[in-house]
N, C-alpha and C positions, 0 to 999 in steps of 0.2 A: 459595489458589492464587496470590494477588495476592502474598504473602507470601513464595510462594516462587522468583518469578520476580524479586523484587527483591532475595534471597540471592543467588541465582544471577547475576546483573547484580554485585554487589558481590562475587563470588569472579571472576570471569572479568575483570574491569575489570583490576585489575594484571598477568593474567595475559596480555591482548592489550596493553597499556600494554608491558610485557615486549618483548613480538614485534617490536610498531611502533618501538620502541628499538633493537633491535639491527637491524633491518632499515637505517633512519637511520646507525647507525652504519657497516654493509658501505658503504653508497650514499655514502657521505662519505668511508669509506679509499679506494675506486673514484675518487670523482675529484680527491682529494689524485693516487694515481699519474698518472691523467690529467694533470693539468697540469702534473705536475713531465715527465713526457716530453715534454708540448708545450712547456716551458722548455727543457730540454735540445735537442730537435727547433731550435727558432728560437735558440737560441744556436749552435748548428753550424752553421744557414744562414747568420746576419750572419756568422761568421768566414769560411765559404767564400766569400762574397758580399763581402767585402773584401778577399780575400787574392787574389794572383796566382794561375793556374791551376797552375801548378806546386805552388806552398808551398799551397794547398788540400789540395792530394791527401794529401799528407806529412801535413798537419796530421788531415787526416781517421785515416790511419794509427793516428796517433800514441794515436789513442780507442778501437782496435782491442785485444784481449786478455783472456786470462784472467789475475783479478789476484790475487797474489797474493806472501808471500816467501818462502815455501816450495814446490819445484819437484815435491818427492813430493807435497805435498797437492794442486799442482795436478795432477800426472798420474790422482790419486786423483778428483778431482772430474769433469778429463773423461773419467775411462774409466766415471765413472756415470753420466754425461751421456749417452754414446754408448751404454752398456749398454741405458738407460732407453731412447734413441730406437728400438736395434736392434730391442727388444720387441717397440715397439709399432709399427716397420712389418713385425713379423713376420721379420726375419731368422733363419738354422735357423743354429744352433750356430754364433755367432759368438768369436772369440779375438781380443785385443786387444795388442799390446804396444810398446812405447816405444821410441825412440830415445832411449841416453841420454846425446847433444849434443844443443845449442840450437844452432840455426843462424842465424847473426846476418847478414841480409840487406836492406838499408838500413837504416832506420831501427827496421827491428822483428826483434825475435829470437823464431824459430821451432821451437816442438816437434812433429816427426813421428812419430804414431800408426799403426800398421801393425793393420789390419785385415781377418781371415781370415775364411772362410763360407763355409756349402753356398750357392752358385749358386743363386739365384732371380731371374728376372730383376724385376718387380715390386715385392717387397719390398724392392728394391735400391734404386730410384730412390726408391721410398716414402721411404726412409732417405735418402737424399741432398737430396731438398726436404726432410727436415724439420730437419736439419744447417746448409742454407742458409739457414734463419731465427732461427739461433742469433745476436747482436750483436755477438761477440767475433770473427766470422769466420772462414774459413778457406782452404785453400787446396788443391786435390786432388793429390797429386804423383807418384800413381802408380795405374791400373788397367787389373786383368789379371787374366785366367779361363781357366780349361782344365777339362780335362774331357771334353770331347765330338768328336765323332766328325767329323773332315774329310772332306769330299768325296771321291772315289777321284780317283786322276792316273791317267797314262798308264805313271808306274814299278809301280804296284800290278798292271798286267796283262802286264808282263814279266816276272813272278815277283819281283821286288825283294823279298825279305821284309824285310830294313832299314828301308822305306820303309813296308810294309805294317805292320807293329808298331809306328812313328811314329804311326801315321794309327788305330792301334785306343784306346776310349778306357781310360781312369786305371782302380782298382780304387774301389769309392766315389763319391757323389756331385760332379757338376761342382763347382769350388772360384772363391774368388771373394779375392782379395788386391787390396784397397783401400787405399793410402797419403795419410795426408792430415796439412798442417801446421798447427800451429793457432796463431796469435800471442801472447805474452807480452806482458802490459802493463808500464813502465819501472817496477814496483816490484820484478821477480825480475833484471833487468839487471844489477845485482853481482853473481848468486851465478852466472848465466850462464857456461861458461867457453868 
């Protein structure tokens, strides 16, 4: 018995040796990122922390973007960006599509994303905080929904039917048309037109 417990000790030894090693190793890629964002984190601070309030702002700007020198691959990576977030706050049948100008407005050049949806009011917002914790930032430039049914006026009970078929709702679910811009980082700025 004694025999065979010290088998068993000598098979399972390399095999938690194993475990305890790659566990080591997660817990040290972990705080490698760790400290390279709290390098980056306190090198942003001393520059804003030296810089004029103005040329801070700019400067902060300027860290802003998706990078990239290719304009299709970027539109490709944030429509899976967006895809991936709609999932997972639940958006119904979302459609995504491009503006294809860059809008160059101060110091940064911007691509706007036009995005459609069935109307949920919850999974909506869900989507929009999780958007807003993306680094590359962005910027909302347009929202608007229709769909549903307005309150009655006082032309709806003088017969106005003009007024009354305004006011009755769409065929289909309330609709949800989201416009947002999202910054370029100074590596696609040449091919920008």
């Amino acid at each position: 018995m004694l025999i065979g417990l010290a088998a068993g000790a000598l098979i399972y030894a390399p095999i938690a040796a194993a475990g305890w090693r790659a566990e080591q190793e997660d817990l040290y890629i972990e705080a490698l990122a760790e400290r390279s964002s709290a390098r980056i984190a306190a090198a942003a601070a001393r520059r804003v922390a030296s810089a004029p309030i103005d040329d801070a702002a700019l400067e902060d700007m300027r860290g802003w973007g998706f990078e990239g020198t290719n304009l299709d691959v970027i539109k490709v990576r944030i429509e899976q960006r967006l895809t991936q977030a709609a999932a997972t706050a639940g958006i119904v049948n979302p459609q995504i599509a491009f503006n294809e100008e860059v809008e160059v407005a101060g110091p940064t050049s911007w691509l706007r994303a036009d995005i459609e949806a069935d109307l949920v009011w919850s999974p909506t917002f869900t989507f929009l905080d999780a958007i807003a914790g993306w680094p590359e930032g962005f910027r909302v430039v347009g929202f608007e929904y229709d769909g549903y049914e307005q309150p009655a006026d006082p032309a709806s009970a003088s017969g106005d039917e003009d007024a009354a078929a305004a006011r009755r709702p769409r065929s289909g679910p309330p609709k949800l048309r989201l416009a947002l811009a999202f910054p370029l980082a100074d590596t696609i700025e040449a091919e920008a037109p």
